[in-house]
Backbone as CSV, one residue per row, in Angstrom:
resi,resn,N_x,N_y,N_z,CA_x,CA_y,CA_z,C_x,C_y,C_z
1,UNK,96.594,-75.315,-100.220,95.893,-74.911,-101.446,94.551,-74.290,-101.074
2,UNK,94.356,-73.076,-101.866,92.775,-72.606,-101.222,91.984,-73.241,-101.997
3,UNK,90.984,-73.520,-101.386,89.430,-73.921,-102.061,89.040,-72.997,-102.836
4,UNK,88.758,-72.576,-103.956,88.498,-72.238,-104.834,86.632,-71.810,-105.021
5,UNK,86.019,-72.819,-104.274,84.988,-73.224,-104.419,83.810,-72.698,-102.910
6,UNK,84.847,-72.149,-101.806,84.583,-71.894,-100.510,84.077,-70.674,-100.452
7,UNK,82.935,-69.743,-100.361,82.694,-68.572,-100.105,83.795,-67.721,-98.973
8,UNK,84.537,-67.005,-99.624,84.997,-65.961,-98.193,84.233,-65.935,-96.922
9,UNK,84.981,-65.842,-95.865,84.362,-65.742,-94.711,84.693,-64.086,-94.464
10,UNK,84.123,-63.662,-93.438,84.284,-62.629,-92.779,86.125,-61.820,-92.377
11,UNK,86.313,-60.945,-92.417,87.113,-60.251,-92.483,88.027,-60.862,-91.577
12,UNK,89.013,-61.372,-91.383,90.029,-61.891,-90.068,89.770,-63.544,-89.498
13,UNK,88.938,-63.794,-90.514,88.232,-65.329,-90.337,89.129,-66.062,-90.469
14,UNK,90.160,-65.607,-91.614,91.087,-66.361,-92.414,90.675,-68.012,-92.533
15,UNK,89.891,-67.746,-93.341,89.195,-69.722,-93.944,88.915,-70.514,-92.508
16,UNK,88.298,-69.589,-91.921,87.993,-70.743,-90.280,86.425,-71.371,-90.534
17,UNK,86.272,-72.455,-90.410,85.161,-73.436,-90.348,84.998,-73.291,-89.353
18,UNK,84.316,-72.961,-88.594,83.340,-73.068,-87.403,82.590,-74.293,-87.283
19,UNK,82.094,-74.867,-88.155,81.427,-75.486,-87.941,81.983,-77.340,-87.566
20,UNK,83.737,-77.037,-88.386,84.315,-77.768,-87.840,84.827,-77.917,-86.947
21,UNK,84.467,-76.425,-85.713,85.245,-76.571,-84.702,84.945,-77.345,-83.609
22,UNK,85.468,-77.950,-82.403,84.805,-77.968,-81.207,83.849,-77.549,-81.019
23,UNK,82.775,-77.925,-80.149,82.003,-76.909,-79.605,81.951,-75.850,-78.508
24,UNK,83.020,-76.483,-77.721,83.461,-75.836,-76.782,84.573,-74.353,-76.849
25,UNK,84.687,-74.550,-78.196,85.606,-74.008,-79.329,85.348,-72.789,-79.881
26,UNK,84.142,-73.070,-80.249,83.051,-71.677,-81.240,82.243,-71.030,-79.909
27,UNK,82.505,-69.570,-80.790,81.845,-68.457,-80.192,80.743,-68.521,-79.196
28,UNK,80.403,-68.195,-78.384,79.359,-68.168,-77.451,77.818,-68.253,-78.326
29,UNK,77.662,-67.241,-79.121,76.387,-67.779,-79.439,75.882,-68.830,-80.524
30,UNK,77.301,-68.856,-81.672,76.747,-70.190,-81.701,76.538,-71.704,-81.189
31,UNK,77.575,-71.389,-80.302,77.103,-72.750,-79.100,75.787,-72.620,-78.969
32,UNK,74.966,-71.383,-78.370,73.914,-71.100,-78.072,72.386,-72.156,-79.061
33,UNK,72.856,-71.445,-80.034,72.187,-71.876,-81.258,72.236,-73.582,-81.364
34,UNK,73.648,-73.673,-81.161,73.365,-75.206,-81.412,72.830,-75.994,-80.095
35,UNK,72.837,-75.626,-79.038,72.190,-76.101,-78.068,70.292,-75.680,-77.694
36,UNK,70.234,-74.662,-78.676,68.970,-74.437,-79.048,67.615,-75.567,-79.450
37,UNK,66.525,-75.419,-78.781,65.327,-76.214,-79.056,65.151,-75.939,-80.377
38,UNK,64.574,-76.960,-81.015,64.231,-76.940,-82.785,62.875,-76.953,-82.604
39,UNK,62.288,-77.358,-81.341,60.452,-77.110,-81.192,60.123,-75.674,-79.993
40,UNK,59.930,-74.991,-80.306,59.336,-73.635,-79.239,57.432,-73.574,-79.427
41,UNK,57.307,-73.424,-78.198,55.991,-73.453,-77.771,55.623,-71.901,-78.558
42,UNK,54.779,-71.834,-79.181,54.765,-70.166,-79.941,52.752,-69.894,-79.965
43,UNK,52.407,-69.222,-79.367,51.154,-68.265,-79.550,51.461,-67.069,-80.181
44,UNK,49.966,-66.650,-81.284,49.990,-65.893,-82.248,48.569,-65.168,-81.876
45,UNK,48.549,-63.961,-81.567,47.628,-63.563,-81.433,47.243,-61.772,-82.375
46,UNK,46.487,-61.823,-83.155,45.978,-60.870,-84.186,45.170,-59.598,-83.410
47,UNK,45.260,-58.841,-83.476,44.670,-57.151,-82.794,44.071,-56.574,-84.342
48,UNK,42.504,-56.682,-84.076,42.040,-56.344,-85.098,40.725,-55.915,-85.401
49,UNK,39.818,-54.986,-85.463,38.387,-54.634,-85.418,37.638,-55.391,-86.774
50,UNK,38.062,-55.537,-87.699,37.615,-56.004,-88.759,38.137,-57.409,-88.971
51,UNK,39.261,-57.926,-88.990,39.327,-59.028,-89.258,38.656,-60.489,-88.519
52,UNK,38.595,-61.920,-89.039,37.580,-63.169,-88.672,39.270,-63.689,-89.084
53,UNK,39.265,-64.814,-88.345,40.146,-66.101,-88.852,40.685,-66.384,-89.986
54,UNK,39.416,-66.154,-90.551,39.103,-66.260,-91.953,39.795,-65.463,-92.822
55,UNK,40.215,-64.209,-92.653,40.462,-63.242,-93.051,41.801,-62.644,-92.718
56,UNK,42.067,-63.388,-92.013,43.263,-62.735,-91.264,44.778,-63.496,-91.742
57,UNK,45.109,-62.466,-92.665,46.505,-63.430,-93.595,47.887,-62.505,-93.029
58,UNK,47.601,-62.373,-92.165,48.736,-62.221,-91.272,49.179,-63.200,-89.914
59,UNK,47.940,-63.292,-89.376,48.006,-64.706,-88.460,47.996,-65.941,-89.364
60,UNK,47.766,-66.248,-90.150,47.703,-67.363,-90.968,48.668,-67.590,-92.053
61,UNK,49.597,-67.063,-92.531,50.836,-66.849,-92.335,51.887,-67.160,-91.378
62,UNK,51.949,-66.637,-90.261,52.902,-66.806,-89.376,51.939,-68.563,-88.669
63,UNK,51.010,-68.834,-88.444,50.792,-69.958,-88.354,51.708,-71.219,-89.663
64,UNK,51.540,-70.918,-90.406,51.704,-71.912,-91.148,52.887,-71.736,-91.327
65,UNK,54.173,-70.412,-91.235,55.317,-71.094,-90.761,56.020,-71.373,-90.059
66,UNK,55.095,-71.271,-88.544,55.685,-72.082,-87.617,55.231,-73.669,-87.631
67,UNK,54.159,-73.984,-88.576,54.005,-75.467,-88.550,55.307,-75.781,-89.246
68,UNK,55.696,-75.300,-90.248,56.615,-75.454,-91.656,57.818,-75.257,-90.843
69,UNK,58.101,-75.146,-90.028,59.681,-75.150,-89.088,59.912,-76.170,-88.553
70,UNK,58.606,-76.721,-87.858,58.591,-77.564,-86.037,57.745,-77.543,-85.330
71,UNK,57.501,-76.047,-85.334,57.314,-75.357,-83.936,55.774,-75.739,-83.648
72,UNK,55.656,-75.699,-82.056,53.942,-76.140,-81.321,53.461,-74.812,-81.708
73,UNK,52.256,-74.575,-82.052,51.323,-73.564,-82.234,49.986,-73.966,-80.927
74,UNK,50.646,-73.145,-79.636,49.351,-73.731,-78.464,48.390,-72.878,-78.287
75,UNK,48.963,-71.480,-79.381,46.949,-70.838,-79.056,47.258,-70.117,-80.517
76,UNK,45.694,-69.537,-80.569,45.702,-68.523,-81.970,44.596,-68.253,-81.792
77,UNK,44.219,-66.588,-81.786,43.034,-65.475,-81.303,43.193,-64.347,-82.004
78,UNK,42.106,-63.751,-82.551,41.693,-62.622,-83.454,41.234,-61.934,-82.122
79,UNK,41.662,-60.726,-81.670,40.953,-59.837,-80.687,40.939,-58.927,-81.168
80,UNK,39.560,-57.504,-80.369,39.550,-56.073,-80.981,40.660,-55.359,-80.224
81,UNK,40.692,-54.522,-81.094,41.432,-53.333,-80.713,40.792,-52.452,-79.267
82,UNK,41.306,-53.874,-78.177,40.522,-53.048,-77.058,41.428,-53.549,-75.512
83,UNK,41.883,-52.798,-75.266,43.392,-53.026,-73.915,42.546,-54.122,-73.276
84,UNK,41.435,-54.143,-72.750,41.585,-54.792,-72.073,41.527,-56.445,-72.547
85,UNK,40.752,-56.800,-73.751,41.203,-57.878,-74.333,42.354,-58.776,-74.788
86,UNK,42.856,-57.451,-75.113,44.323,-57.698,-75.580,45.194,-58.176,-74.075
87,UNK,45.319,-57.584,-73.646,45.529,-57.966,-72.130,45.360,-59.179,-71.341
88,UNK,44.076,-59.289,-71.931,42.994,-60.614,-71.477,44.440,-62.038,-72.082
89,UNK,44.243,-61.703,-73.781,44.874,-62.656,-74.505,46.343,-62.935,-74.071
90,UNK,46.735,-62.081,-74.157,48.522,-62.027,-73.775,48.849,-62.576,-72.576
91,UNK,47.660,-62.514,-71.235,48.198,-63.197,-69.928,47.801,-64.217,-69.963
92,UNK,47.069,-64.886,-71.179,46.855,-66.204,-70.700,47.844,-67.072,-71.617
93,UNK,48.609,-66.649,-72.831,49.345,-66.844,-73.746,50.812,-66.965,-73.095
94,UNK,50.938,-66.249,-72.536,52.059,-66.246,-71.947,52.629,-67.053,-70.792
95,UNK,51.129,-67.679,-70.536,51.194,-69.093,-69.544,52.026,-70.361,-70.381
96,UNK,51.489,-70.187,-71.249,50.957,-71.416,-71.683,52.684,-71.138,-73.192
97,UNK,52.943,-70.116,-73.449,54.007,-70.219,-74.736,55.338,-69.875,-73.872
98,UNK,56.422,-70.146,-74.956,57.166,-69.609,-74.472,57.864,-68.809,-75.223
99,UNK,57.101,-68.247,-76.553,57.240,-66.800,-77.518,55.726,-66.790,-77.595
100,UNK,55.303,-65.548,-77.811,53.677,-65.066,-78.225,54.311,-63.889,-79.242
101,UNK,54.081,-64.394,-80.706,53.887,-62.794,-81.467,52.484,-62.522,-81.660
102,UNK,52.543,-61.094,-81.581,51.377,-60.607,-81.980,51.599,-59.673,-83.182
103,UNK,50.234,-59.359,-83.638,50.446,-58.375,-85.098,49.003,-57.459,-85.090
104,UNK,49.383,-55.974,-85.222,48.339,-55.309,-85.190,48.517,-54.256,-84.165
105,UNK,48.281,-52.884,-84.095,47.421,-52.124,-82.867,49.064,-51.519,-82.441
106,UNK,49.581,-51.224,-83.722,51.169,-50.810,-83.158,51.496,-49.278,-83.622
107,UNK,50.322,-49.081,-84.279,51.048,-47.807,-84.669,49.968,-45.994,-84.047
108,UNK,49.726,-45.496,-85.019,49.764,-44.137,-84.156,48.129,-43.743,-84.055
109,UNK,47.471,-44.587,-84.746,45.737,-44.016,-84.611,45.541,-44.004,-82.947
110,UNK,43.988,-43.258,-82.645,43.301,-43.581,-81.702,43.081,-44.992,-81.022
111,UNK,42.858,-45.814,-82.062,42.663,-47.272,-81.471,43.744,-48.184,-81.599
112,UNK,44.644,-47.604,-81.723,45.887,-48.701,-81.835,46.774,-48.656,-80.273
113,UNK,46.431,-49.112,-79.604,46.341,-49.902,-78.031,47.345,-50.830,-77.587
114,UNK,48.045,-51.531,-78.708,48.805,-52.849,-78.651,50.115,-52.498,-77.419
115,UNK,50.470,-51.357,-77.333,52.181,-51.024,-77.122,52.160,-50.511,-75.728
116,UNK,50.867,-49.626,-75.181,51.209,-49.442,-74.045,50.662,-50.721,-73.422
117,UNK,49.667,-51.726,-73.184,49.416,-52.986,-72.955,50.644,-54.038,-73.001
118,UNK,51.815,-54.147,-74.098,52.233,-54.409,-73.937,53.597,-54.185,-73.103
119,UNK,53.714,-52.675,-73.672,55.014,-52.114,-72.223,54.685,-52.557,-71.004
120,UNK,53.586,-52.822,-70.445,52.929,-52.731,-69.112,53.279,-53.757,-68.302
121,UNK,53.604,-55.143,-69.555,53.298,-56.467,-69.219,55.238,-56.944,-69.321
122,UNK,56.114,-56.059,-70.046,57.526,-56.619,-69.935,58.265,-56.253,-68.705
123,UNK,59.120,-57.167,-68.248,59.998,-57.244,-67.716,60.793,-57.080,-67.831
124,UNK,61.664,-57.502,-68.919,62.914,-57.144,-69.956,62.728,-56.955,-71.111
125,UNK,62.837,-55.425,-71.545,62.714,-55.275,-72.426,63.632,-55.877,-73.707
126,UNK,63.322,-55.869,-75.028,64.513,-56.224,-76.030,64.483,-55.239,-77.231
127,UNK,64.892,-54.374,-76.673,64.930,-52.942,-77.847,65.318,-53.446,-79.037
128,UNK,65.958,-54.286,-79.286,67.235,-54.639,-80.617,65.871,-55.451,-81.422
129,UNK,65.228,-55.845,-80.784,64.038,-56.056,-81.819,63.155,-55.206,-82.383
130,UNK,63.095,-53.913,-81.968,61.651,-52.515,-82.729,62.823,-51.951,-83.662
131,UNK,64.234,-52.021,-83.096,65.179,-51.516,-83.897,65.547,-51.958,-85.606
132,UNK,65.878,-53.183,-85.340,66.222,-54.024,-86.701,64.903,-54.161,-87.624
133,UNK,63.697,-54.067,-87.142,62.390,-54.085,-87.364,62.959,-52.669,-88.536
134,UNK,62.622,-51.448,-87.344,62.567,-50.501,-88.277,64.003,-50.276,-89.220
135,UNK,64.666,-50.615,-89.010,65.724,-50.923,-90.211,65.603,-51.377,-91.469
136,UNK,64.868,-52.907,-91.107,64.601,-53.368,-92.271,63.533,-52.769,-92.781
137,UNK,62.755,-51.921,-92.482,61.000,-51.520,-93.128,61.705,-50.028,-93.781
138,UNK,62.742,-49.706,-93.447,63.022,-48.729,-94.190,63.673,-48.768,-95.167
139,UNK,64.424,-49.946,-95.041,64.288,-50.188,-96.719,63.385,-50.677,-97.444
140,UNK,62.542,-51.115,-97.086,60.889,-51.201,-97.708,60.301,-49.759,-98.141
141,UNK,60.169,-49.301,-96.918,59.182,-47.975,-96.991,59.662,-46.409,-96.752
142,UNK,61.071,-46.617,-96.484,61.492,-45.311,-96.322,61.166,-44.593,-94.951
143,UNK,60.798,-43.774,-94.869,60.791,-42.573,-93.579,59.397,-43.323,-92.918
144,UNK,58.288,-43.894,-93.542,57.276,-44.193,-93.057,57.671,-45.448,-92.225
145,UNK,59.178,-46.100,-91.983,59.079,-46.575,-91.058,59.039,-46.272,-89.967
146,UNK,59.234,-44.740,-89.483,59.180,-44.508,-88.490,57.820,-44.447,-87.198
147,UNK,56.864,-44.729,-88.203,55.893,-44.811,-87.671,55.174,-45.741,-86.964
148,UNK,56.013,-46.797,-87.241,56.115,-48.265,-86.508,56.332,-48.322,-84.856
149,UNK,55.855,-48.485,-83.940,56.127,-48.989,-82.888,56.672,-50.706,-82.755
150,UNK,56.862,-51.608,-83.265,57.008,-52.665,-83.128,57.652,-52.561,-81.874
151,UNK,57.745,-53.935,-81.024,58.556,-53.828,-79.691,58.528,-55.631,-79.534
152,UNK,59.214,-55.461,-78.494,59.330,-57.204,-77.804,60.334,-56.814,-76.660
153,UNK,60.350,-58.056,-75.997,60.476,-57.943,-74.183,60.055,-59.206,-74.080
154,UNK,60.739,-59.610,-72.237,60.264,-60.466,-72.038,59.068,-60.368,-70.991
155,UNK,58.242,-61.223,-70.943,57.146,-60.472,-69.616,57.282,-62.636,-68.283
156,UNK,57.789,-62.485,-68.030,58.664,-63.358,-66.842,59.438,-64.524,-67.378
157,UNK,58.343,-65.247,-67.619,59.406,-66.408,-68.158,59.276,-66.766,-70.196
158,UNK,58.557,-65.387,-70.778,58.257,-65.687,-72.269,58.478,-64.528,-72.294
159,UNK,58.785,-64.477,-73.965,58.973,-63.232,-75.009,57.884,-63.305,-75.654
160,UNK,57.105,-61.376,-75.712,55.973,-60.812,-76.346,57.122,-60.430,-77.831
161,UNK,56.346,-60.624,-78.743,57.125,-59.723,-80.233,55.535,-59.077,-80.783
162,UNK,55.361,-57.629,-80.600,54.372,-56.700,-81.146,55.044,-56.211,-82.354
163,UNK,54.150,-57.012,-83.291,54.515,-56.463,-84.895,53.162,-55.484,-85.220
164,UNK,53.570,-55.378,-86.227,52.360,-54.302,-87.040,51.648,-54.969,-87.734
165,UNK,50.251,-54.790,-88.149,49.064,-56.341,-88.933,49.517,-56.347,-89.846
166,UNK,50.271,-55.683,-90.881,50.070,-55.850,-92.361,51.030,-56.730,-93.282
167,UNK,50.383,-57.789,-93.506,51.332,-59.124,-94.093,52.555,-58.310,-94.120
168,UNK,52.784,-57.681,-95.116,53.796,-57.826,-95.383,54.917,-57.108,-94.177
169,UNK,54.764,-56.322,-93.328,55.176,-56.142,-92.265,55.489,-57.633,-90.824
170,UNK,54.732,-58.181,-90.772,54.828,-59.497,-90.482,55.993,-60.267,-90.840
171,UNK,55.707,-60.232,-92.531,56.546,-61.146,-93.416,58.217,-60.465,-92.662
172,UNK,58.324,-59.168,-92.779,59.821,-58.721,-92.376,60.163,-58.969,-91.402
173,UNK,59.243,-58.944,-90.510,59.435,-59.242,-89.239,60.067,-60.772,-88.734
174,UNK,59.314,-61.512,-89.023,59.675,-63.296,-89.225,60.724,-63.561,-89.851
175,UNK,60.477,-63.403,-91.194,62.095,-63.934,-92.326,62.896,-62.879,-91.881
176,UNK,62.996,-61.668,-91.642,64.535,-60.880,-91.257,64.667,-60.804,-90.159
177,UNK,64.008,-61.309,-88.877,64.561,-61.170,-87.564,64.384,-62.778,-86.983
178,UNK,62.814,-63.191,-87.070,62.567,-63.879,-85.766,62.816,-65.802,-86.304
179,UNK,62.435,-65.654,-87.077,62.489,-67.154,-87.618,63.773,-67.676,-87.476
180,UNK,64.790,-67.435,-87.768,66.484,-68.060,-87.566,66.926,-67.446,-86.040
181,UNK,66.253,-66.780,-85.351,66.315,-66.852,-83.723,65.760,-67.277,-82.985
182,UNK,64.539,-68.099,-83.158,63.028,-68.401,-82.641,63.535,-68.963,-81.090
183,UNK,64.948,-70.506,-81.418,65.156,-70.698,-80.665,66.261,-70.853,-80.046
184,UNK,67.252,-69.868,-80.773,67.994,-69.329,-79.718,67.297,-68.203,-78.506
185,UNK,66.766,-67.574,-78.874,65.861,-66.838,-77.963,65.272,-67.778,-76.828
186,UNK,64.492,-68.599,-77.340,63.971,-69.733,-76.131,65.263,-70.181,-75.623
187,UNK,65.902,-70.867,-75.877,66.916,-71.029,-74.893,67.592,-70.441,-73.967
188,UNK,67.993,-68.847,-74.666,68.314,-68.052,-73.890,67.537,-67.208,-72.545
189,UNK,65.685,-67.570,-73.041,65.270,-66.898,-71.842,64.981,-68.340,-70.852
190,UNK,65.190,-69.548,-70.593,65.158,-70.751,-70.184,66.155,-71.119,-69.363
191,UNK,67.314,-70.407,-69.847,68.581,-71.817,-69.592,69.093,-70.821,-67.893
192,UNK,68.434,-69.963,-67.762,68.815,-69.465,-65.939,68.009,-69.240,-65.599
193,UNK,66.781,-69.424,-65.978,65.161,-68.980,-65.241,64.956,-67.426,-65.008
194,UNK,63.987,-66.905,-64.805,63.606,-65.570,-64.873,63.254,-65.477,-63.595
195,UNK,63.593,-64.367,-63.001,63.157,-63.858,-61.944,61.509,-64.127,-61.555
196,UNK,60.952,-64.659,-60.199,59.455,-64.315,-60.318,59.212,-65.843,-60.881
197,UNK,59.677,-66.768,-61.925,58.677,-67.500,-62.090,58.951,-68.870,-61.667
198,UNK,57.952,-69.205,-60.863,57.994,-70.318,-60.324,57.639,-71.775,-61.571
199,UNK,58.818,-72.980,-60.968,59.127,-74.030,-61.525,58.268,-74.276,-61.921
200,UNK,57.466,-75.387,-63.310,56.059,-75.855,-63.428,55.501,-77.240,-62.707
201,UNK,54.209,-76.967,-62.326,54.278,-78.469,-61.865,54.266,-79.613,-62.815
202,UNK,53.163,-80.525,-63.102,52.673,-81.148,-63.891,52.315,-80.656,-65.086
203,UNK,52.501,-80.983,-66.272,51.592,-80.290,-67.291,50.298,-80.426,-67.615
204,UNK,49.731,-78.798,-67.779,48.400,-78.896,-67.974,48.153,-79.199,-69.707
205,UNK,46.840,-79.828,-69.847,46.953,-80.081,-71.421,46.682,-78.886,-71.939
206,UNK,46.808,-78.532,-73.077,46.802,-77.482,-73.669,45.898,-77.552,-74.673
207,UNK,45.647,-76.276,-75.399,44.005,-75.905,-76.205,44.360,-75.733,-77.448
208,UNK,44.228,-76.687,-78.145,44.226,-76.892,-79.844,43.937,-75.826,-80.178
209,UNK,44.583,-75.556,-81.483,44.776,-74.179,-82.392,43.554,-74.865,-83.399
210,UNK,42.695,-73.944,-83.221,41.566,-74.293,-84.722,42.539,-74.880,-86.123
211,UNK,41.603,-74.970,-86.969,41.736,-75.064,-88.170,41.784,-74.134,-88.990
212,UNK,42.183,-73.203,-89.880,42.337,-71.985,-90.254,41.146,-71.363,-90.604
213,UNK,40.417,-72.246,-90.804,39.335,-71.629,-91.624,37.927,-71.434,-90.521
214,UNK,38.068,-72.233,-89.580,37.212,-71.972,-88.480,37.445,-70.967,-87.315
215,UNK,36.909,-70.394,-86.453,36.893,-69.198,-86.047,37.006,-69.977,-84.345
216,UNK,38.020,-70.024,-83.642,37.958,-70.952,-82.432,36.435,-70.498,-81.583
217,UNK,35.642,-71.200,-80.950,35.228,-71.235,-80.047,35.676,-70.836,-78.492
218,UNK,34.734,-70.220,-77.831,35.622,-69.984,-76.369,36.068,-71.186,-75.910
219,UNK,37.089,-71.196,-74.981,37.550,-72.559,-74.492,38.012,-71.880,-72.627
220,UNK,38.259,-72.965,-72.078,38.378,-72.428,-70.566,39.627,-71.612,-70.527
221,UNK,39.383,-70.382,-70.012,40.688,-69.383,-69.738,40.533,-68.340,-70.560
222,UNK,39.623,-68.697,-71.848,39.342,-67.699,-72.830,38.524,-66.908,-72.716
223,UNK,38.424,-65.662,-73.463,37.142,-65.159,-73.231,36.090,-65.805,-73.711
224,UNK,34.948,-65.526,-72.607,33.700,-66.355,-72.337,33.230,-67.254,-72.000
225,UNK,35.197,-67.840,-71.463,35.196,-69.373,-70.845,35.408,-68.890,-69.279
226,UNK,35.103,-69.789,-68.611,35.486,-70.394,-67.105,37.282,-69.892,-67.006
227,UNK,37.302,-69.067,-65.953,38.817,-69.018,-66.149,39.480,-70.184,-65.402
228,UNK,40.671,-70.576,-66.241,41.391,-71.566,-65.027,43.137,-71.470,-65.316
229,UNK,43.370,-71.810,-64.537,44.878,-71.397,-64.422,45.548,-72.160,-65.361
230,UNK,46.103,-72.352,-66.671,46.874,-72.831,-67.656,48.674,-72.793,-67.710
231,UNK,49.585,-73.502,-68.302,50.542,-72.736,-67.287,51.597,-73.622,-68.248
232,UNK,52.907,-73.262,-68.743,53.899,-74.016,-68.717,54.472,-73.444,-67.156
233,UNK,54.248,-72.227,-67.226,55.619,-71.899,-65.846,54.882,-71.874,-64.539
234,UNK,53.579,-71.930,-64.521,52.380,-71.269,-63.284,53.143,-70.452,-62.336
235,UNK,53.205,-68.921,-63.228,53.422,-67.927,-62.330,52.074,-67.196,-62.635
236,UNK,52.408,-66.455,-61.135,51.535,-65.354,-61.140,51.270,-64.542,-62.110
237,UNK,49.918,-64.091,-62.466,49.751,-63.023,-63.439,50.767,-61.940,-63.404
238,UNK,50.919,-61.010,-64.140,52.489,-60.322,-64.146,51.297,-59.075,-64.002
239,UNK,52.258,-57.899,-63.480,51.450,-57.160,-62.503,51.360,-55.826,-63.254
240,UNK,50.073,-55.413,-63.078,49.420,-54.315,-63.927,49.939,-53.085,-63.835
């Protein structure tokens, strides 16, 4: 008797539950998924000449729904629109996370910096992310998505995701791509190790994410702090 009550599945599914299957059973990636971390280490870092902490409802946003998931939030930084900062932020983020999105400095002005800084710094790239990006923004915005650079890659043992600052660009970015992959992605860049990065030793403690409304202070590794080596993976800086 059919269920009546069962949404159709996919074309050739013929009423297959997956979810009742084995696990050994179902498709490769949702094994993936279900063997997936429900906590990912995630840094958020903002590219921005004008914006304060304070102000910035694009990082504060994606903060608050990675609290609202699980997920560790181990850094969060407002930087200018200036390579070498940005640079600064991302190699020390990338110690220490094991996703860093950023938002801002993606598209076609003079000071928008974000993309070759970040090409510079991947290893593996992940095209299928600037892609679906601009997919979905075009049905938002039409032809002006093309003006988007968004990108992501991995840079050794973490994934960079370069979005564009503007909430609501963000917002597409998160709810239509990254949020229901957060950690299949972590798993997948984890579960055979990356070329280049050496095992971690001990863990170093890690540097509290302000409070939203306060503007972090330098802290060691940061700018204007003492640099010191921070690290889930303690590899080498990834090479310029």
């Amino acid at each position: 008797m059919t269920d009546s009550s069962r949404p159709p599945g996919p074309p050739g599914d013929a009423g297959t539950d997956h979810a009742a299957q084995p696990l050994a059973q179902q498709p490769s990636s949702q094994q993936h998924r279900a063997a997936a971390p429900r906590r990912v280490r995630v840094a958020v870092l903002t590219i921005s000449d004008t914006r304060t902490p304070d102000t910035d409802t694009s990082g504060q946003y994606l903060l608050a729904e990675l609290r609202a998931a699980g997920h560790e939030t181990v850094q969060y930084r407002v930087v200018r629109d200036d390579a070498v900062e940005i640079r600064t932020a991302l190699v020390q983020f990338v110690r220490e996370a094991t996703v860093v999105l950023s938002s801002g400095g993606t598209g076609l002005t003079g000071r928008d910096v974000t993309v070759p800084v970040v090409e510079s710094m991947i290893t593996k790239p992940i095209p299928g992310f600037g892609e679906l990006f601009r997919m979905l923004s075009y049905r938002e915005v039409g032809g002006a998505a093309m003006l988007s650079r968004a990108l992501g890659g991995l840079c050794r043992g973490s994934a960079i995701f370069a979005m564009p600052g503007s909430l609501n660009a963000v917002k597409t970015a998160w709810e239509g791509i990254l949020r229901d992959e957060i950690g299949h992605l972590a798993f997948e860049i984890e579960r055979h190790g990356q070329p280049g990065v050496v095992a971690a030793g001990p863990a170093a403690p890690s540097v509290p994410v302000p409070p939203a409304s306060q503007e972090a202070a330098p802290q060691p590794g940061e700018l204007g702090g003492s640099p010191v080596r921070l690290g889930r993976h303690g590899k080498e800086e990834p090479p310029t």
